[in-house]
N, C-alpha and C positions, 0 to 999 in steps of 0.2 A: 669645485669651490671649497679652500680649505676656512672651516669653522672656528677662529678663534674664540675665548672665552677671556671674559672681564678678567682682569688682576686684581690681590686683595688690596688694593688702594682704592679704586674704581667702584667695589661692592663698599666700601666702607665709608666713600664718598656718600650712594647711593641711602646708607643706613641714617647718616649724619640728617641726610636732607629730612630725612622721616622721625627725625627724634623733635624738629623743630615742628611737626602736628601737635594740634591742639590736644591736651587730655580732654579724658571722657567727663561724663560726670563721676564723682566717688573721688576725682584725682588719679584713674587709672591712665598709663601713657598708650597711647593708641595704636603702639609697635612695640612688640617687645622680641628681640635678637636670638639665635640662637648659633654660635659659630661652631665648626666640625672642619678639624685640621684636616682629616682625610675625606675621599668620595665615598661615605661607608652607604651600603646598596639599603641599608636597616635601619631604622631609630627606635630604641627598645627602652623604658625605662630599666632600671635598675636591678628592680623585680621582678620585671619579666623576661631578662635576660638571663635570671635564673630559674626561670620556669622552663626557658629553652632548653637549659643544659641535665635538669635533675626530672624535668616532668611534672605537669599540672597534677597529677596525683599523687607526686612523691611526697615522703614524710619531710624530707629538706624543703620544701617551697611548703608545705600546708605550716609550717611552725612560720618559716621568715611572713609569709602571708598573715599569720596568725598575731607576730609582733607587731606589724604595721597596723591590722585593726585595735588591736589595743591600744595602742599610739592613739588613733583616732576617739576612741572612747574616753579614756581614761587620763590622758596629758601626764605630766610630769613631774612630780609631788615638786613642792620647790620654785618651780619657773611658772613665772605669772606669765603663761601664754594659751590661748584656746587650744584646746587639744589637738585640731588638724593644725594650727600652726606650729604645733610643739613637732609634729610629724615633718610639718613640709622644713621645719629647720634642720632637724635628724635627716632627712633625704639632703641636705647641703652639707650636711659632715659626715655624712659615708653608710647611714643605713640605707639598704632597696628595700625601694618602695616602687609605686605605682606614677610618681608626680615625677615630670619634667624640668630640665633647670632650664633659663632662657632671662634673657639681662634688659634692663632698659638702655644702653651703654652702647654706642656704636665701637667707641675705642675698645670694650669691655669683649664684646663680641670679634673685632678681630685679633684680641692677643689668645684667642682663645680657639683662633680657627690658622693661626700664625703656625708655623714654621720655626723651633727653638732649639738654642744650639746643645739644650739636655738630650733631646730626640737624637735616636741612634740615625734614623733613616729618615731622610729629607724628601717627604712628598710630593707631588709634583700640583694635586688639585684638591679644594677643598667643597666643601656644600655648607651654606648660610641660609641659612633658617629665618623669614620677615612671616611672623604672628600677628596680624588684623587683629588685635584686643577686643575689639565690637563685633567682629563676626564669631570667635571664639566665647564670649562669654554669651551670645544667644544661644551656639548651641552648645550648650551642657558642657563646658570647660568652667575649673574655679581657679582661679587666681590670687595668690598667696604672695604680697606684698612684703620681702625679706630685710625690706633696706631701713625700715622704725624700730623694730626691737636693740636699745642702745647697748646692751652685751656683745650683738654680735656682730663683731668688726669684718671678716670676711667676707657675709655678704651682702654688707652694707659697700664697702670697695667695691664687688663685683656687680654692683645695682642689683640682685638678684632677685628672680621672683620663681617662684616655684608655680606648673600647670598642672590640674590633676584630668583629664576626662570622665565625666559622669557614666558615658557606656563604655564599654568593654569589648574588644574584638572578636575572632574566631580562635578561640580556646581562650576566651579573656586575655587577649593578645592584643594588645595596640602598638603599630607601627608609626611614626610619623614621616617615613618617607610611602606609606602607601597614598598612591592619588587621590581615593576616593574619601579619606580620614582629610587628610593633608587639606582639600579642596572644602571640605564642611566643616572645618574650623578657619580658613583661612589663612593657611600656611601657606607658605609660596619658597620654596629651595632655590637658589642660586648656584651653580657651580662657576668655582672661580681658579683661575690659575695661581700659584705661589708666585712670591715675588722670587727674584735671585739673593734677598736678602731682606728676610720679612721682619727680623729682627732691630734691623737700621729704619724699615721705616716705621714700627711699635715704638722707638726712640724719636721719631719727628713728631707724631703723632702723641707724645706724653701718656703715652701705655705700655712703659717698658719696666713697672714697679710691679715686683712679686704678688700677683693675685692669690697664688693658693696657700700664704702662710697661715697659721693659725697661732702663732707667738702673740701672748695676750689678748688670746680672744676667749672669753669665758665662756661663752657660746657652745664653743667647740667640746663642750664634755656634755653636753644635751645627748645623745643617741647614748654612748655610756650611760648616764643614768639612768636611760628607758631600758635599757636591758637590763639592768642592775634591779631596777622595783619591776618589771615583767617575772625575772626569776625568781624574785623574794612572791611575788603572788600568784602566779601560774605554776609554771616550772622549768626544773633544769633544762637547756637546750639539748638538742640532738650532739655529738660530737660536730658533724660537717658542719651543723649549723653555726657553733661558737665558731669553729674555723675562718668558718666566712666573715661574722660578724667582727672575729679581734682582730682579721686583716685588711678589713675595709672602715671601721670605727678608729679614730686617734684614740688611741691610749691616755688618759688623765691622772698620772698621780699611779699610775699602774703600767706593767709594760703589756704588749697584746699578749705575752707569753701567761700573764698572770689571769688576763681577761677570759682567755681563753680556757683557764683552765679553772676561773670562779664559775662561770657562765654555765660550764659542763658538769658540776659538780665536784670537780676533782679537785679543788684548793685548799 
């Protein structure tokens, strides 16, 4: 018996249908998406994608770890935001952190699990992420509402909300394609087939406007400024670590060439 698998129309029907649930109380939406253009075996935040590669003890992940609590403590001179929302915004414009991105946006979630004709290599299967908001916020998930702060345009487009998890996995490692994480929050993965042209149907569907620009979004120089007053009050970054941070942070008023080289003390 050959096993087909839904197409991204079909999953995105399915998401549509779930966006018309009633919110919770607070106003939180009772799904919230998360699309993944390829079948990746992993879901790792940001942060801990880079504890994979450098090591939970290394002086590269104790500083990047190090910036994101500060984040959380201290917020952002300047931006009238709580200081974990000052973070889960900086985790939307390029610093790793711990928090998850995931949309309320069915259209949102498939141009984001779609097949684009930037992409060198045209995949054949993706996996879609359906987040139970009520089962997640009993157990120890927080949820960071992206789309009210009026600076920032990005991820107000993208509906975005940022997930953080209260516990921490085996080596403070959280997966969200492991079953048993995945299963006590209330994740549920879909693997779906590419279209033959996922892009014509992002144009039927009216989600074929550039999601990731940040042209006049004021927003997007938040994670730049948290490393800018980090180094004015802690200290100079590691070299790797400015590396990371001026190639994963937009540049504001600065090129990453500059960033990189304020960050590290060399400028």
């Amino acid at each position: 018996m050959i096993h087909s698998l839904p197409t991204l129309d079909t999953v995105h029907g399915v998401l549509s249908e779930l966006t018309r649930s009633s919110p919770l109380d607070g106003g939180l939406p009772a799904f919230l998406f998360r699309g993944e253009r390829e079948n990746y075996p992993n879901t790792f935040s940001s942060l801990d994608r880079n504890c994979r590669q450098y090591g939970l003890l290394s002086p590269v992940y104790a500083q990047l770890e190090d910036i994101v609590n500060y984040a959380e403590s201290h917020g952002i001179s300047g931006w009238q935001l709580h200081p974990r929302e000052a973070a889960a915004f900086c985790q939307h414009y390029g610093l790793p952190t711990q928090m998850f991105d995931f949309t309320a946006s069915a259209d949102v979630a498939a141009f984001f699990s779609a097949n684009h004709g930037y992409h060198r290599n045209k995949v054949k299967t993706g996996r879609m992420g359906i987040l139970d908001v009520r089962k997640a916020v009993a157990n120890a998930c927080a949820l960071f509402d992206l789309r009210q702060f009026e600076l920032a345009n990005r991820p107000r487009k993208q509906h975005g909300f940022g997930m953080m998890r209260a516990y921490f996995g085996v080596d403070d490692i959280l997966d969200l394609k492991d079953p048993d994480l995945a299963a006590s929050i209330g994740l549920q993965w879909m693997e779906f087939a590419h279209l033959a042209d996922d892009e014509a149907f992002l144009h039927v569907i009216g989600a074929g406007d550039d999601l990731l620009s940040i042209q006049e979004d004021t927003a997007a120089r938040l994670p730049q400024d948290l490393v800018d007053q980090y180094v004015s009050d802690e200290v100079v970054l590691i070299d790797e670590v400015a590396r990371i941070l001026s190639e994963e942070i937009p540049p504001t008023n600065r090129t990453a060439h500059e960033n990189r080289r304020r960050w590290s003390g060399h400028a």
